[in-house]
C-alpha positions in Angstrom: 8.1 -23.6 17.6 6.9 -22.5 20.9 3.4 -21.3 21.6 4.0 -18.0 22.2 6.2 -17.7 18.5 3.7 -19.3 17.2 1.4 -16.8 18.1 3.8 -14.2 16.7 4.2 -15.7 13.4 0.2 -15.8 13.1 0.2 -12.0 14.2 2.7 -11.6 11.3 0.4 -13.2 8.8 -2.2 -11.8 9.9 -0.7 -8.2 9.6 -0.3 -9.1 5.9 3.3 -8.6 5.5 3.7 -7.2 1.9 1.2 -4.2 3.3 3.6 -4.0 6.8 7.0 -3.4 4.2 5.2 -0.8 2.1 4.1 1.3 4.7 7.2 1.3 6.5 8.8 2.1 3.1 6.0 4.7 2.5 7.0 6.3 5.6 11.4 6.2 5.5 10.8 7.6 1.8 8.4 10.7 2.7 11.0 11.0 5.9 13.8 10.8 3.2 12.2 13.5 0.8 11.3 15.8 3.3 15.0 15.7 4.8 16.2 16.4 1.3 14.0 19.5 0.8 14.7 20.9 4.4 17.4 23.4 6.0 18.9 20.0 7.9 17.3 19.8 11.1 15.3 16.5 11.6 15.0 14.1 15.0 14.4 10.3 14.6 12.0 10.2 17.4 9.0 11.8 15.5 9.7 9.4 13.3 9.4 6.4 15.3 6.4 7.4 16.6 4.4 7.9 12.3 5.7 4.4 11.9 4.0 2.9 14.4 0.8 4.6 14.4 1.0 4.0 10.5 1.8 0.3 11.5 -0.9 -0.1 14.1 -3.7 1.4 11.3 -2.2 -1.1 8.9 -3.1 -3.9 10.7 -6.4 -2.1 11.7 -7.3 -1.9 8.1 -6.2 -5.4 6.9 -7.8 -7.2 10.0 -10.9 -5.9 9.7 -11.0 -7.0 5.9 -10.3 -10.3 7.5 -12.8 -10.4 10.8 -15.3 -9.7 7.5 -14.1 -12.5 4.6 -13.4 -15.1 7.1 -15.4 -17.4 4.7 -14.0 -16.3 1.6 -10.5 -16.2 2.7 -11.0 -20.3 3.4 -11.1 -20.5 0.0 -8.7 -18.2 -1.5 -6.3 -17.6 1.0 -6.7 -20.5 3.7 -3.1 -19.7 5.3 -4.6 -16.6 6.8 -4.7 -17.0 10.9 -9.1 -16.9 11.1 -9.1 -18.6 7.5 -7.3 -21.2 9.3 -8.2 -20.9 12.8 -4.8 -19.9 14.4 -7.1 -17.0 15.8 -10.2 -16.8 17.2 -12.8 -14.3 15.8 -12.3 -13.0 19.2 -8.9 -12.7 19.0 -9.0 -10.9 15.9 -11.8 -8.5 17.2 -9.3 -7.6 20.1 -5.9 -7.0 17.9 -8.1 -5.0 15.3 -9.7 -2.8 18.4 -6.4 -2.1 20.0 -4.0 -1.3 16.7 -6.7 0.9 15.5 -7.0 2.9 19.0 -3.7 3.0 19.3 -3.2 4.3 15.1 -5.6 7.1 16.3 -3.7 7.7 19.7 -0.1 7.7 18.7 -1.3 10.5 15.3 -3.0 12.5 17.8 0.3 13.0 19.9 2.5 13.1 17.0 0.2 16.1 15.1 -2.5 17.5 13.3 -1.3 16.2 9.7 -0.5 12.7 11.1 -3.8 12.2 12.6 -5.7 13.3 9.9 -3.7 11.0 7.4 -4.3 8.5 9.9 -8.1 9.1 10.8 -9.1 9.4 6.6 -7.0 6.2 5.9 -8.8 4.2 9.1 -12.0 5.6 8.2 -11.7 4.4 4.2 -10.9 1.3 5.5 -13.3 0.8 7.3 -15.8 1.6 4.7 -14.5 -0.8 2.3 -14.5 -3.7 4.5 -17.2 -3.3 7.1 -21.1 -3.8 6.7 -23.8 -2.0 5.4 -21.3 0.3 3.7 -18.8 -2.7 2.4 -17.6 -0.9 -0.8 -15.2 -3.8 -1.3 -18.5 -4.9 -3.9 -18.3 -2.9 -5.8 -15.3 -3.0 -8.5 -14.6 1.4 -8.9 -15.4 2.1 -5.2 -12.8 -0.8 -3.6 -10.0 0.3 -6.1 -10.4 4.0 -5.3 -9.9 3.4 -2.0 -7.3 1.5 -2.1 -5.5 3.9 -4.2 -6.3 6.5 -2.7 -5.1 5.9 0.6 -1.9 4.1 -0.7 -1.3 7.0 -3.3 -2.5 10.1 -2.0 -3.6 10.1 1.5 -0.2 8.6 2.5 2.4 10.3 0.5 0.8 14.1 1.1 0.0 13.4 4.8 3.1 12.4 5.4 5.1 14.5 3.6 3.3 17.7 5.6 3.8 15.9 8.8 7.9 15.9 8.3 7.5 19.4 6.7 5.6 20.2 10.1 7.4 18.7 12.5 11.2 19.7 11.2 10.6 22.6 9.7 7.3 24.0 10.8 6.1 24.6 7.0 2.2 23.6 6.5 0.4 23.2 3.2 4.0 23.1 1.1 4.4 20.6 -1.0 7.3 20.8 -3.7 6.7 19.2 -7.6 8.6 16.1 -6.6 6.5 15.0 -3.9 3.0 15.8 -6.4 5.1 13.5 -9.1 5.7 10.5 -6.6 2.1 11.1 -5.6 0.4 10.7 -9.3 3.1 7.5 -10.2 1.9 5.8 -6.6 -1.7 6.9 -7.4 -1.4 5.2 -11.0 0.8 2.3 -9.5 -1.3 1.2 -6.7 -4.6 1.5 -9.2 -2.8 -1.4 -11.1 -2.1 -3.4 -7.4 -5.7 -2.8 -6.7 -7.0 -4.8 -9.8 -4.8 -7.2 -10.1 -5.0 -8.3 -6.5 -8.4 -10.0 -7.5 -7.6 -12.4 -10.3 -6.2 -15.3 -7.9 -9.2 -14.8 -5.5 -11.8 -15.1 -8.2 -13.1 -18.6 -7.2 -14.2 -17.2 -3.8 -15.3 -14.1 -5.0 -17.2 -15.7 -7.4 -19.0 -18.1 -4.9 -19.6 -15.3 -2.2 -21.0 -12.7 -4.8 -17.7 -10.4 -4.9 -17.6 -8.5 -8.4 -14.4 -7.6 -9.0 -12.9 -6.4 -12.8 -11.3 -9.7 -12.9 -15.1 -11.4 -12.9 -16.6 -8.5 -14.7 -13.4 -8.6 -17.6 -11.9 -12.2 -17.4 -8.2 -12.7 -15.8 -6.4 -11.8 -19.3 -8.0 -8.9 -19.5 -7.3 -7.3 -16.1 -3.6 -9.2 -16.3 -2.8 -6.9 -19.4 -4.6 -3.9 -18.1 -2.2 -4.2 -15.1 0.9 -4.5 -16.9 -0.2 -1.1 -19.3 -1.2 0.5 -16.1 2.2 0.0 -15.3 4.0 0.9 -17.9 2.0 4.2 -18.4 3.9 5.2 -14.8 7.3 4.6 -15.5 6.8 6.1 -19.2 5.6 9.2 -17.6 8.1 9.1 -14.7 10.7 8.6 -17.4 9.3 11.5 -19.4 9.1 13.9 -16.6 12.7 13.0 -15.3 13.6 13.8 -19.4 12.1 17.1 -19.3 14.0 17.8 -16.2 12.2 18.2 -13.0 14.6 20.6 -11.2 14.5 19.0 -7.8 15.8 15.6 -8.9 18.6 13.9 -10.7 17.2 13.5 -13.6 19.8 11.3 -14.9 19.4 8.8 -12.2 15.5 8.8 -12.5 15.5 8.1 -15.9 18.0 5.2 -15.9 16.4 3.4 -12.6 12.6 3.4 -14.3 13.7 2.1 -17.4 15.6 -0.9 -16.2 12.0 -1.6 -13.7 9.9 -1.3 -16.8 12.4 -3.9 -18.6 12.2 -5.9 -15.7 8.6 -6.0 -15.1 7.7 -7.0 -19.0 10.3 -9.6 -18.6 9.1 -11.4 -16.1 4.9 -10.7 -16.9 6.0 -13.2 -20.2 6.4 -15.9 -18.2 2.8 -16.2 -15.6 0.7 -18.9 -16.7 -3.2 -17.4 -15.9 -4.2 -21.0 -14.9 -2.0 -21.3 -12.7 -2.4 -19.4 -9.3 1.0 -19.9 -7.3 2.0 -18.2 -10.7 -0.1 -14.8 -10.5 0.6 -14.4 -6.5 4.2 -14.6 -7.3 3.7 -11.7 -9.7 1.4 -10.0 -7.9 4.3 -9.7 -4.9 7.0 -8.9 -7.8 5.1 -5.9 -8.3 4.4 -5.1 -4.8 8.8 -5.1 -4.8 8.6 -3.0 -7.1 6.3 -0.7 -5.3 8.7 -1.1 -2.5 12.0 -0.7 -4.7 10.0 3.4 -5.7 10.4 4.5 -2.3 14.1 4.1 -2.2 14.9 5.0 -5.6 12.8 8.2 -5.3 14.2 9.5 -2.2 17.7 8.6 -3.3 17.0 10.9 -7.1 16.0 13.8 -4.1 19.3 14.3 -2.5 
């Protein structure tokens, strides 16, 4: 591998990939929804440009958590480019400074609802990672914002940014956008405290509470999987009841077989063993990728 791919690929880990495919998901799906619920009229450019100033403030947000757990990522995630010293802590400084201008510069020219999803997301990120403020501590605070930014800042920005753009509607949003809002809310609350249990041992040594320290890694492991379920039982029963803007049909059948799917393979993880839970932890992360195209698809 030549230097300069190899700088590429160390770009790409450092991005944190899993995060890169969700927010380009995040983005296609509120594209797809707001297509649905429009008179027809849409251009690709527009959205071009909200995927790349969503994809520069990813990598804002995830670098900067790494520029600040250099440290603690040598113990629980040494493949990560400063963990392992593919980049300098000055070459970190420089990609976080420039995607995060850029986030703020491509939402500005794009409009007002972009750049505000885009400046409240940057700025939550910045407070969970970043010193004196560093709410990544504390257990409640680092899940909220995780959540919220993943669940609501996201979906409802971008959602009346499309409406904005191709229709020139502000401050609409229909039922079916507010019920993939709460199950991502409620989803990415799971994500957020599960993401913990195979990092305890450096969150342990470098004072990180987390729920997995505070409850155990059963505890939280279980708490996930419920957390989980609680979404697709309440997708299920909304779809049942018949939200008018949806095939209801379609909905139904789609979040049962994920629910199935997500118990059946949650039997087989082994707590003790830690390849084990991050191979889990990215299942669920596919099926927080998989919502974005089944939901879109239920809207047309």
């Amino acid at each position: 591998m030549s230097e300069f791919s190899s700088w590429f690929y160390a770009l790409w880990k450092f991005s944190r990939p899993h995060t890169i495919v969700g927010t380009s998901l995040s983005v296609l799906g509120l594209f797809l929804i707001a297509v649905a619920f429009g008179d027809g009229g849409f251009s690709l450019l527009p959205v071009l440009g909200s995927w790349v100033a969503t994809l520069c403030g990813n990598v804002y947000i995830v670098g900067l958590n790494q520029l600040e757990d250099v440290e603690i990522d040598r113990i629980n995630k040494p493949h990560l480019p400063l963990a392992s010293g593919e980049f300098s802590r000055r070459e970190g400084q420089w990609i976080v400074g420039v995607t995060g201008f850029l986030a703020l510069l491509l939402a500005w020219l794009n409009g007002p609802f972009l750049f505000g999803m885009v400046a409240v997301s940057l700025a939550i990120g910045t407070a969970y990672s970043l010193p004196p403020i560093r709410l990544k501590r504390f257990p409640f605070w680092a899940a909220l914002c995780i959540f919220s930014v993943r669940g609501a800042i996201v979906n409802l920005g971008l959602f009346l940014h499309f409406s904005w753009v191709f229709q020139g509607r502000q401050w609409f949003i229909p039922s079916a956008v507010w019920v993939l809002t709460v199950f991502i809310l409620v989803f990415t609350s799971a994500i957020a405290i599960f993401k913990d249990i195979p990092d305890m041992e450096g969150d342990l040594k470098y004072n990180i509470s987390t729920f997995t320290i505070k409850l155990g890694q059963s505890a939280v492991f279980n708490l996930a999987r419920w957390v989980l379920t609680v979404c697709y039982v309440g997708m299920i029963l909304v779809a049942v009841l018949r939200l008018a803007e949806v095939n209801s049909l379609f909905l139904v059948v789609t979040h049962v077989l994920a629910l199935g799917l997500m118990w059946w393979r949650s039997w087989d993880v082994d707590l003790q063993d830690k390849v084990a839970i991050s191979r889990f932890y990215q299942f669920i992360w596919k099926l927080f990728f998989l919502e974005y195209l089944i939901f879109p698809v239920a809207c047309f």
